[in-house]
NURO-842805 format. One line per field, with one value per residue (C-alpha): x, y, z. Coordinates in steps of 0.1 Angstrom, whole numbers, always signed. Layout:
<atoms>
xx c(X/...)
yy c(Y/...)
zz c(Z/...)
</atoms>
This chain:
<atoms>
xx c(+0/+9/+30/+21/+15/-12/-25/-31/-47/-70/-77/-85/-112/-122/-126/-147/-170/-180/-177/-202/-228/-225/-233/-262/-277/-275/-297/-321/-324/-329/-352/-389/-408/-432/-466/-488/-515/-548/-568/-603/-627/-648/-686/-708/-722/-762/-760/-732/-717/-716/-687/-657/-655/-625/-595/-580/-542/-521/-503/-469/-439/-400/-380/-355/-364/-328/-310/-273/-253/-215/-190/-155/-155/-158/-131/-150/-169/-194/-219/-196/-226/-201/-197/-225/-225/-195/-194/-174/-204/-227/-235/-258/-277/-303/-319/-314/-340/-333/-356/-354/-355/-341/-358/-350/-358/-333/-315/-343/-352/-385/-402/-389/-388/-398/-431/-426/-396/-395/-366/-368/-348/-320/-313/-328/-347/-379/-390/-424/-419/-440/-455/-463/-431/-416/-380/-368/-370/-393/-376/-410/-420/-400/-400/-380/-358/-340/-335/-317/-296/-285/-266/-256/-240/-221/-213/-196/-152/-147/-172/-156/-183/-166/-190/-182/-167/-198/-224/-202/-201/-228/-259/-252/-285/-317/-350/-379/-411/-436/-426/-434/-414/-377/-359/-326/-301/-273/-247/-248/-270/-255/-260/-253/-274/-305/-279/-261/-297/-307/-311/-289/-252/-260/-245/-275/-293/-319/-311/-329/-322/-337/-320/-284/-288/-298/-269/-241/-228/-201/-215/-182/-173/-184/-210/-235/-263/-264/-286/-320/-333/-364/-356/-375/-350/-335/-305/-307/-269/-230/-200/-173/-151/-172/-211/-241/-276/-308/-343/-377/-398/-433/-459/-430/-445/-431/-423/-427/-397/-396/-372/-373/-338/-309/-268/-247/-210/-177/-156/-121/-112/-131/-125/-137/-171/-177/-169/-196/-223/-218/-221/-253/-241/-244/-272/-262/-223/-200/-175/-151/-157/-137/-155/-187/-186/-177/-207/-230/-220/-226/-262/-265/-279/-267/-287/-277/-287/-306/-280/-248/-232/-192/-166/-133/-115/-72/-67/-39/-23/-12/-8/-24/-26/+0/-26/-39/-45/-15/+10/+7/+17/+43/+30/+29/+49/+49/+74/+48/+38/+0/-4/+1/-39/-22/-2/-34/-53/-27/-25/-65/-64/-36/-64/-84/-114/-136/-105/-103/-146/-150/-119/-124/-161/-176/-183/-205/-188/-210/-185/-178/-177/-168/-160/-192/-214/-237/-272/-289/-270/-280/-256/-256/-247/-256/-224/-202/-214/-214/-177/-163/-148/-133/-112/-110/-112/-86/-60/-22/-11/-30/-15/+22/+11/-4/+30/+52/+31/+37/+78/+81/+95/+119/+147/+129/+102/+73/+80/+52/+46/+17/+6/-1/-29/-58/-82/-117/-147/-140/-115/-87/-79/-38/-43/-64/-34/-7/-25/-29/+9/+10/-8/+12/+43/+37/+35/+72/+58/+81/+64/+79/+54/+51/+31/+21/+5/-30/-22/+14/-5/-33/-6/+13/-18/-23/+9/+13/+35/+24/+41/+34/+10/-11/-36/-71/-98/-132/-146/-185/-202/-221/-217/-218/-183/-166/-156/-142/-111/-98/-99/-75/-100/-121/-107/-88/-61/-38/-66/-58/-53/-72/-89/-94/-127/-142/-132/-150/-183/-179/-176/-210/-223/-218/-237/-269/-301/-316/-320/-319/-292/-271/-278/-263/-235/-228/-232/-206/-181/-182/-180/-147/-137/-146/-129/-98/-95/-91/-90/-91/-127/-132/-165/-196/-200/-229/-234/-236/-244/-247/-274/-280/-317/-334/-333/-333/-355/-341/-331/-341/-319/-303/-266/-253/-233/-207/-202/-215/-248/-282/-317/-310/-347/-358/-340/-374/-372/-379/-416/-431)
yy c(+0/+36/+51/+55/+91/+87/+59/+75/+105/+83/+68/+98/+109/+79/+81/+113/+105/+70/+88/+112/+84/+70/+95/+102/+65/+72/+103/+86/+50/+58/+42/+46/+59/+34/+42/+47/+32/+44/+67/+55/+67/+97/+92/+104/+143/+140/+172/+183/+212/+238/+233/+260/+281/+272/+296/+304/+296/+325/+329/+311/+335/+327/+318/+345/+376/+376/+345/+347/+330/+324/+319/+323/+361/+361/+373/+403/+420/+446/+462/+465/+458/+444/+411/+405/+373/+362/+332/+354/+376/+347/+367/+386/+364/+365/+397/+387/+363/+344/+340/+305/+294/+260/+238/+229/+201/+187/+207/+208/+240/+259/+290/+323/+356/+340/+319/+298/+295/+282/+273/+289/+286/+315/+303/+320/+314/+331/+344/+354/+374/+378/+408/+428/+420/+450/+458/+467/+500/+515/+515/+499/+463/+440/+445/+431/+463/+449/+416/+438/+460/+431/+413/+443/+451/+414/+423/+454/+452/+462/+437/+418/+390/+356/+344/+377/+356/+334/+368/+385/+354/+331/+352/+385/+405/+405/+421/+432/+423/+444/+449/+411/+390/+392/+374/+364/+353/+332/+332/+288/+262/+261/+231/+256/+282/+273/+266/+299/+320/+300/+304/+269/+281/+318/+347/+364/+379/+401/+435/+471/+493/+523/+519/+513/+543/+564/+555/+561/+529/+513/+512/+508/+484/+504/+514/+519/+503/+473/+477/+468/+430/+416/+386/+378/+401/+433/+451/+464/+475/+466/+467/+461/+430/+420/+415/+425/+420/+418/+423/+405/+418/+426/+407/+390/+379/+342/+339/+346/+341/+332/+359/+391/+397/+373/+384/+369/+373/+370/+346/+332/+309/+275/+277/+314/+300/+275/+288/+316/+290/+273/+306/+315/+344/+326/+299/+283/+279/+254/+237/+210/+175/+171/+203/+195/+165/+183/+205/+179/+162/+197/+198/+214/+196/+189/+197/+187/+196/+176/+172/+157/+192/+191/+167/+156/+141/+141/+150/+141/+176/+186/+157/+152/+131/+128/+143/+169/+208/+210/+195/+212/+243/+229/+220/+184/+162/+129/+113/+117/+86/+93/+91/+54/+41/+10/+39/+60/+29/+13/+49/+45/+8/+18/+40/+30/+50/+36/+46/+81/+81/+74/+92/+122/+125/+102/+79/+101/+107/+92/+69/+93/+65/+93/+127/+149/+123/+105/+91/+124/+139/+133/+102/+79/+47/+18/+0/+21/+16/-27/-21/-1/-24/-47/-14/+9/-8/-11/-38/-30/-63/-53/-18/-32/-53/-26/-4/-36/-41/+0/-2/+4/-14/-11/-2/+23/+33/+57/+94/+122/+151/+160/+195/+192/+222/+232/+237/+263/+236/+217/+209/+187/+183/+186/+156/+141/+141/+129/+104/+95/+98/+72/+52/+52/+53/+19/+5/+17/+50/+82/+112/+146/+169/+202/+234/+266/+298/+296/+326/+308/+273/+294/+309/+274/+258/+281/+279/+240/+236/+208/+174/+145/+166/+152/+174/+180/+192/+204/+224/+228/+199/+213/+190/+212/+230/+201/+183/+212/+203/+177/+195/+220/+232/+251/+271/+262/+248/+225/+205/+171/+143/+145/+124/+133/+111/+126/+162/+159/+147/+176/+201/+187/+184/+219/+227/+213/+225/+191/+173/+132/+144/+160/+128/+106/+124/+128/+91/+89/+111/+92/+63/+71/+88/+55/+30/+54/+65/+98/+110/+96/+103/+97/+107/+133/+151/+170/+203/+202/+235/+225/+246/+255/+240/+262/+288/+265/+240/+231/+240/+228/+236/+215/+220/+244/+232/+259/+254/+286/+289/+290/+294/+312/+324/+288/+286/+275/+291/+272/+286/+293)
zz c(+0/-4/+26/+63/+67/+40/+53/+89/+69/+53/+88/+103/+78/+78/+117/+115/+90/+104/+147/+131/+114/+145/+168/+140/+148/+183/+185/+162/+183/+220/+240/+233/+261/+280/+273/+305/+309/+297/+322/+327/+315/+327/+336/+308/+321/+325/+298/+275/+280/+252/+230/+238/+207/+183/+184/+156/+153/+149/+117/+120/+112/+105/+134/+124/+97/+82/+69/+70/+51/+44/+17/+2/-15/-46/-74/-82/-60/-75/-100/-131/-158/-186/-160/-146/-154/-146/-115/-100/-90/-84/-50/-71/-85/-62/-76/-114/-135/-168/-202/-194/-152/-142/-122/-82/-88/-110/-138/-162/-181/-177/-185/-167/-181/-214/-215/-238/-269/-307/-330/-369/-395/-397/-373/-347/-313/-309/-275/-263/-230/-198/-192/-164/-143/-129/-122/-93/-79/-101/-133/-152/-166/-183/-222/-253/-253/-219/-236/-266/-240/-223/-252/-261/-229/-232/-267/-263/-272/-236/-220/-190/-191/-193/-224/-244/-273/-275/-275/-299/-324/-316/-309/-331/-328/-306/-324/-309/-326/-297/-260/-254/-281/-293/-317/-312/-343/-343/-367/-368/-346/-314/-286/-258/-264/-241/-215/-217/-222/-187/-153/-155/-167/-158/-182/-194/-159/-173/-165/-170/-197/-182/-151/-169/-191/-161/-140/-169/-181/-172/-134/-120/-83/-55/-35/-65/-62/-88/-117/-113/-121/-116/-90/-53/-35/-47/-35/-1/+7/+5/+27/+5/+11/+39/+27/+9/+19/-1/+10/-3/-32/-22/-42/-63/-99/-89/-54/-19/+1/+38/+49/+48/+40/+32/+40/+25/+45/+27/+50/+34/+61/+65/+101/+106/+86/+113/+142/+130/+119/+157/+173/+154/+132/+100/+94/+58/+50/+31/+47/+37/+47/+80/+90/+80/+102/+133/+128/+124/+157/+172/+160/+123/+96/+61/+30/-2/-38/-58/-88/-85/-99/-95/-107/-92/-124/-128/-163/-189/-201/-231/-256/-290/-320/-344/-375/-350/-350/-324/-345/-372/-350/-338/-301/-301/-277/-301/-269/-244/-227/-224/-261/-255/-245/-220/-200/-197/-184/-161/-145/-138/-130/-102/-79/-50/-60/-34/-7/-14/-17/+18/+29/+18/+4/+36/+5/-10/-42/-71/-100/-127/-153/-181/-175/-179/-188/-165/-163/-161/-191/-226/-243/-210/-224/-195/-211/-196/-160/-164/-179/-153/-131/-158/-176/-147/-115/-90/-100/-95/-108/-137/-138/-138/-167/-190/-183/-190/-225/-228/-227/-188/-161/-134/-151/-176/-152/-165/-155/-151/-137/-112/-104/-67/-57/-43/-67/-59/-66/-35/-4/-8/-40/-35/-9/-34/-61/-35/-26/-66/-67/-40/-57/-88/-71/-58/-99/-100/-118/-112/-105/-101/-77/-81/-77/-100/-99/-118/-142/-151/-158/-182/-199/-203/-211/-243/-257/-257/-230/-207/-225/-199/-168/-148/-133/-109/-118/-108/-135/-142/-151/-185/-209/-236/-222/-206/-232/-252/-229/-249/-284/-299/-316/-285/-256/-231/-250/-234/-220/-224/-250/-283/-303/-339/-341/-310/-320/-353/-337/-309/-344/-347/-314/-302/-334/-332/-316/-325/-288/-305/-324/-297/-275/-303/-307/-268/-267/-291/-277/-247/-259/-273/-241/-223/-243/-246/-210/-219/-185/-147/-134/-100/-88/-90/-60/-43/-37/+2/+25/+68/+83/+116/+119/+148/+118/+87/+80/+42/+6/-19/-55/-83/-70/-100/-125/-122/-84/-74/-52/-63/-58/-25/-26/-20/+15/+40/+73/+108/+113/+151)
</atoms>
């Protein structure tokens, strides 16, 4: 097995995930109470007496009028109009709404701002809008001419919006046909474009154009007030780098929130966000694992969201096939080792998946069985499931073998490199890797650990620099981004190693509005990722918040696909 130190880490988690199931039992199976016997019963009265008269309950209210919540700060904190849609101001999102809403349910798309949507030929994507939902603040109802200034405002040169490529050269022009339809044209079919127009991805919160052209666009970071949206809470005030608090909508279009008012406080330190939920000055935080299950022993509660959102994968770096895009620029390592298929497999065969599940994830980690694909997407193929264990489970022997048939052995052992970090989706990560290196050490594998700035690796990762890297990731789990990792031919470069077939069919994929046909195609992308173990997966993880539950009594979202938080507005209150 892999060294002692990791071992006793492993142990410990282990410890406190199961001491914390345990002491979960042991609330929950106490001794029943003996029932008493039953009193006689009273003599029958000679006459009844009148019946008392029937009070009538008083209305039950929230256990607390503001819910305060918790989490890291955000890159950007702000109103700067040009990225509003950026995750990095996620923490906004409560006062925005979408043409198309997402459900809480799971991650399904429904009507929002838009009632109801139609595919033409163009193409284009017609919209008929809702009507008679105000902005906040005063600044009038909703119309098509809000719809226009908002891709407009993503489109413009100096736009800061992550997706400003895709609005510039995906969706050129939004037309108005009345106040309550808009037509919006894209320059070729486009798989993503529900996605990105939805509550769902996030990128196109519907803002006012009255209110932007009031205020003097750009609205700059600051204490401006953001511009108006049309959500169930509207901006209430700011204290830069240390919260911002919105308060309900009266007589909301959609929605009537428990609380008054929701905080949201911008705590860096893990610690510093528990030690505030325990003390009751934040009801709803995230915390890593080990953390988590110290609160729960103390009393909170864990929710979790209903879609398994975020991925923990390891990713081969930098490495393409010999007829690719990257080698004809000159970027292709044709020595690498991970362009041999029997090296990428013995380095997945070599994990203990179901080790670092319950060490680190209190075995809650779903089996990614491909990378960005799983039952709930479209192109789940049930093959890949039954063939797991057989090409990807945990067989060292069978590891050594597949690097003997590859060229390697002890004295020419395999050498990588591994990018030890933490990464932002989720805790852990950098133990996860060692851990993985551990692992792969113990096949005779040589691994050379190290660690790099973020803007150095982006930097690296776009000029073709990574030949044999090993990375984590935890990026969102939309399917129509994911995979763009493994082509040369879609941002970010550098991702990981392609396959001419399955770029081809992603050409196609990420151009189709067609749902059968985008569900082939997925299927056969993964297919291909499958049988050519283009990546490590290792599991789908929940979106978990711990609650304190004398405040909160549950939240029910999706779990968002880019990590960040959502449906905040949903959050039920403890009623008395």
């Amino acid at each position: 097995m892999f060294g002692q130190v990791w071992s006793m880490k492993l142990l410990t988690l282990a410890v406190l995930t199961v001491a914390t199931a345990m002491l979960v039992v042991a609330c929950s199976s106490g001794d029943e109470d003996t029932a008493a016997p039953a009193a006689p019963a009273a003599p029958a009265a000679a006459t009844a007496a009148p019946a008392a008269p029937t009070a009538v309950p008083a209305p039950l209210e929230p256990a607390a009028v503001r819910l305060v919540t918790a989490f890291e700060p955000p890159s950007t904190e702000g109103n700067e109009t040009r990225h509003i849609g950026q995750t990095t101001v996620w923490q906004m999102k409560a006062m925005y709404e979408y043409l198309i809403d997402s459900s809480p349910d799971d991650d399904k798309l429904l009507p929002g701002l838009a009632l109801e949507w139609a595919v033409e030929d163009g193409p284009q994507v017609r919209f008929k809008l809702r009507e008679g939902v105000p902005f906040h603040g005063d600044w009038g109802e909703f119309t098509s001419a809000d719809v226009v200034k908002t891709l407009t405002n993503h489109q413009r040169d100096d736009s800061l919006h992550g997706e400003v490529k895709y609005f510039q050269s995906v969706t050129p022009e939004a037309i108005p046909n009345g106040d309550h339809e808009v037509v919006i044209k894209l320059s070729r079919n486009d798989s993503n474009f529900f996605a990105q127009f939805s509550r769902l991805q996030g990128g196109f919160e519907i803002i006012s154009k009255a209110h932007l052209e009031s205020a003097g666009d750009p609205v700059v970071i600051g204490t401006d007030a953001p511009i108006a949206g049309t959500g169930p809470y509207q901006y209430k005030e700011r204290a830069q780098g240390q919260n911002i608090v919105f308060e309900k909508v009266s007589d909301h279009w959609r929605l009537n929130p428990d609380f008054q008012e929701i905080e949201i406080k911008f705590i860096t330190e893990a610690s510093t966000r528990m030690a505030a939920l325990l003390a009751g000055e934040v009801h709803l935080t995230n915390l890593p694992e080990d953390q988590l299950v110290q609160t729960v022993a103390k009393g909170m509660k864990v929710v979790r969201g209903n879609v398994t959102a975020l991925r923990a994968f390891a990713q081969f770096r930098g490495q393409y096939e010999l007829e690719s895009s990257a080698k004809s620029a000159g970027y292709q390592d044709t020595g690498s080792p991970f362009l041999n298929v029997k090296v990428r497999q013995a380095l997945n065969r070599a994990i203990d998946r179901d080790e670092i599940n319950n060490a680190f994830f209190g075995g809650k980690g779903q089996t990614m069985h491909v990378n960005h694909l799983n039952e709930g997407r479209p192109g789940w193929n049930p093959r890949w499931e039954t063939d797991f264990p057989s090409k990807y489970g945990f067989d060292p022997a069978a590891a050594k073998a597949l690097l003997a048939e590859a060229g390697y052995n002890a004295g020419n052992p395999l050498e990588i490199d591994a990018h030890v970090a933490p990464i932002s989706r989720y805790a852990g990560a950098d133990d996860i890797m060692e851990i993985m290196i551990a692992y792969w050490q113990d096949i005779g594998v040589k691994v050379n650990q190290y660690t790099e700035d973020n803007t150095i690796r982006r930097a690296k990762g776009r000029a073709f620099e990574y030949t044999r890297e090993i990375a984590m990731g935890g990026t969102s789990s939309n399917i129509t981004i994911g995979p763009k990792v493994y082509n040369t031919s879609f941002p970010p470069r550098g991702g990981g190693v392609e396959i001419l077939e399955s770029s081809k069919i992603m050409g196609e994929f990420m151009q189709t509005l067609e749902p059968k046909r985008a569900d082939d195609l997925a299927r056969q992308m993964g297919n291909i990722f499958f049988d050519e173990f283009i990546s490590i997966p290792l599991f789908w993880l929940p979106a978990e918040a711990v609650i304190n539950p004398e405040v909160v009594a549950g939240w029910n979202w999706p779990g968002s696909i880019t990590g960040t938080w959502t449906h905040l507005e949903n959050v039920k209150a403890v009623m008395k």
